[in-house]
C-alpha positions in Angstrom: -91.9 8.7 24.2 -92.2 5.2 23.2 -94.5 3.1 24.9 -95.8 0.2 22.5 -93.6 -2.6 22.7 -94.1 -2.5 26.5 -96.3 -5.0 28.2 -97.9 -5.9 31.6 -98.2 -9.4 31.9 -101.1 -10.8 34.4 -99.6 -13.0 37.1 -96.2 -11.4 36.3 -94.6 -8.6 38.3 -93.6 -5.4 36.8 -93.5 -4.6 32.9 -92.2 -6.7 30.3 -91.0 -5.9 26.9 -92.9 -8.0 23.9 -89.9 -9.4 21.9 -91.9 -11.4 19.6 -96.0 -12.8 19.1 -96.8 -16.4 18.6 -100.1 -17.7 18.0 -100.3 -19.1 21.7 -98.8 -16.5 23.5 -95.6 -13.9 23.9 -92.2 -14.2 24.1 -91.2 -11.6 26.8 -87.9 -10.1 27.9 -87.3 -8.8 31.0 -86.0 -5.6 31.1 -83.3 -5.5 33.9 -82.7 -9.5 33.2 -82.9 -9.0 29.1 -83.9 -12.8 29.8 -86.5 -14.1 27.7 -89.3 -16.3 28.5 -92.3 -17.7 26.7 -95.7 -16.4 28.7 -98.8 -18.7 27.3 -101.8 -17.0 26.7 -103.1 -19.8 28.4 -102.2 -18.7 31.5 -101.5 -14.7 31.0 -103.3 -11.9 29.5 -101.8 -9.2 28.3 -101.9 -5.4 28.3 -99.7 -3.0 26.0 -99.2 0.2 27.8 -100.0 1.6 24.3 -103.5 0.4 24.5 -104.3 1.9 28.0 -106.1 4.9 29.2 -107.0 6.8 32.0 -110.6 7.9 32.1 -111.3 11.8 32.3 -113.8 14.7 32.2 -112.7 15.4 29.1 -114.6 15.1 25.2 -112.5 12.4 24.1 -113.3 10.6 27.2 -109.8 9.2 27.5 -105.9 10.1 28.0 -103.9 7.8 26.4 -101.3 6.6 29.1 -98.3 7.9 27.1 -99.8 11.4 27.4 -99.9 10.5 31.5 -96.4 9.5 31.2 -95.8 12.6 29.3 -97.4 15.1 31.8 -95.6 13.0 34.9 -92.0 13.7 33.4 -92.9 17.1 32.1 -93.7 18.5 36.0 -91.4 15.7 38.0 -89.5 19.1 39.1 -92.7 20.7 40.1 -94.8 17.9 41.9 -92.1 15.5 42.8 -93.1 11.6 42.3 -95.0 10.0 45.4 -94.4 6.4 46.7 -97.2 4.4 45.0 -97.8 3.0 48.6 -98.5 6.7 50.3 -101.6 7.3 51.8 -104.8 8.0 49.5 -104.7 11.7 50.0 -101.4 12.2 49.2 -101.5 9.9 45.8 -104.6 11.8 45.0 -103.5 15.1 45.6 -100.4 14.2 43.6 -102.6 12.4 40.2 -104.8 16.0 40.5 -101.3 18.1 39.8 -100.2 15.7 36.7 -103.8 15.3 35.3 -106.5 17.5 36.6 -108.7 16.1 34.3 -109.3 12.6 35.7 -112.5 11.0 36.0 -113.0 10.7 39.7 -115.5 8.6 39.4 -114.2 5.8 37.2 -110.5 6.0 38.1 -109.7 4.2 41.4 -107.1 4.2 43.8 -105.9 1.4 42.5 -105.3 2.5 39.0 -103.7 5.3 39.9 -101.5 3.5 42.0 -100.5 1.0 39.4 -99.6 4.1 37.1 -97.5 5.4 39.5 -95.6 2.7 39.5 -95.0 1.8 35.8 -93.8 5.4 35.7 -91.4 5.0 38.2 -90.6 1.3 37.2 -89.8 2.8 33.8 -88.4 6.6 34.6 -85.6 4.9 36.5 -84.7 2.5 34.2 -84.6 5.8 31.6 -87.4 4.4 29.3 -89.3 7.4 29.0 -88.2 10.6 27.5 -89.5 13.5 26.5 -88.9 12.8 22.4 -88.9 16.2 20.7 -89.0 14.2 17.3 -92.7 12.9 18.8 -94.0 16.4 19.8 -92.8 18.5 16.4 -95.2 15.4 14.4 -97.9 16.0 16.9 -97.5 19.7 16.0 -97.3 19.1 12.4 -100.6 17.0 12.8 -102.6 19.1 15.1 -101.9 22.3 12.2 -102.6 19.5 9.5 -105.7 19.3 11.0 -106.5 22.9 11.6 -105.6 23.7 7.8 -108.0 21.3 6.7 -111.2 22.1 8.9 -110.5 26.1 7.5 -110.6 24.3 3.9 -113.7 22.7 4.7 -115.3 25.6 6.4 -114.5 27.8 3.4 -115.8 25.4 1.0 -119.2 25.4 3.2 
């Protein structure tokens, strides 16, 4: 799943893609347009979806959004996407299924909401995938990692 060259422009509905960076802004395309269009940092600030997390009870303290995106797509058959404009309880009940481990107390409404919608925004525009190239080099990392912690511990 690639998330990094999309970007959420302030003052701008929906997501953009970041075609190219000037020193005094973006140059955006949109992605149902593919129209271009130079957004000043000026008057915009921009987020890359790359760079954004949801808080959680968890020791890293964040989820990286792609992971969110991830988890969403992986159990879209099981807990069936809700309408970003449903009623608290139900958007709630729906963001427990996908990520159980969400700060309640620093996550609002609100964010969840706007996730919801950048999935959906993206999902049906078939951005998002679930890249098995991705997952076999998290693998590979993850036993990277474990190999070397047993080197170090036998070392110790």
């Amino acid at each position: 799943m690639n998330i990094e060259d999309f970007v959420a422009v302030s003052a701008m509905p929906g997501i953009y893609k970041m075609v190219a960076n000037r020193g005094n802004g973006l140059i955006v395309e949109d992605i149902d347009t593919k129209k271009r269009k130079f957004a000043p940092a000026r008057k915009h600030q921009f987020t890359p979806l790359a760079s954004i997390g949801i808080y959680a009870d968890i020791e890293e303290d964040t989820v990286e959004l792609k992971e969110v995106f991830r988890s969403m797509l992986e159990k879209i058959e099981e807990f069936p996407l809700v309408a970003a404009n449903s009623k608290p309880e139900i958007v709630t009940a729906y963001f427990d299924n996908v990520l159980p481990e969400w700060d309640r107390d620093r996550v609002y409404l609100n964010d969840i909401k706007k996730v919801i919608k950048w999935f959906t925004f993206l999902n049906e525009r078939n951005l998002l995938t679930l890249d098995t190239a991705d997952e076999a080099k998290e693998e590979e990392d993850a036993t990277e990692e474990v190999a070397e912690e047993t080197t170090k511990e036998k070392k110790a």
